[in-house]
N, C-alpha and C positions, 0 to 999 in steps of 0.2 A: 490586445490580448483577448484570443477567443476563451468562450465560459462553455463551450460544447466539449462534451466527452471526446477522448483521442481512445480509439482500441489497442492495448497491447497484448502482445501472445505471452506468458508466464508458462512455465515448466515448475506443477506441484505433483508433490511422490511419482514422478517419471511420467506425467500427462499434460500433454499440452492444453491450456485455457486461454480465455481472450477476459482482459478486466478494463471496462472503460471507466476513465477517471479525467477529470479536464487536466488541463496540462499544469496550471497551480500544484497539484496533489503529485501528478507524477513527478516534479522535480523535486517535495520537500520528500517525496519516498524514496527515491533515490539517496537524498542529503543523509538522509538517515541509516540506510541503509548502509552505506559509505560511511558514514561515524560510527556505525558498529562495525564494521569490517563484516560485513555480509554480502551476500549479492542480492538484488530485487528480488530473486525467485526465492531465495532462503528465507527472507525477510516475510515476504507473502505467504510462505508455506507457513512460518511461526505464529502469524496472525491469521488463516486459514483454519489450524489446528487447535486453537483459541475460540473462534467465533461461536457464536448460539449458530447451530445450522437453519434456523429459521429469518438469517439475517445474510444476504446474499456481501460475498469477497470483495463486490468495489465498494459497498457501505462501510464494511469493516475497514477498509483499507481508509477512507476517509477519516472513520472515528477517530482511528489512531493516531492519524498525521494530526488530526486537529486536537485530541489531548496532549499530543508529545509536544505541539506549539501553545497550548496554553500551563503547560504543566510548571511550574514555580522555579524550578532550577531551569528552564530554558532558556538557549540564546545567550 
């Protein structure tokens, strides 16, 4: 398993962006995204709309996967 970033393209408020994330984070934002009944782009817009704007979307998108995996009712 590669630890290099993979690029994907997201659709936030009707714009296309590109968020590289290694391939670890993008599968559990998916898992997630998928146990809320969201789509990635939904999910990324919610955490997007959320962030300190001084903190770039694939960071945020990390935090998140990594609190939701350490968070006490997990798993």
């Amino acid at each position: 398993m590669s630890g290099r970033p993979v690029k994907h393209s997201l659709t936030l408020k009707g714009h296309r962006t590109s968020v590289s994330l290694e391939e670890v984070f993008w599968r559990e934002f998916r898992r997630i995204a998928e146990e809320e009944g969201m789509t990635i782009n939904g999910l990324a817009s919610r955490i997007d709309m959320a962030r300190d704007p001084d903190v770039g979307l694939a960071s945020s998108i990390r935090v998140f996967v990594l609190e939701r995996a350490l968070a006490p009712d997990a798993g």
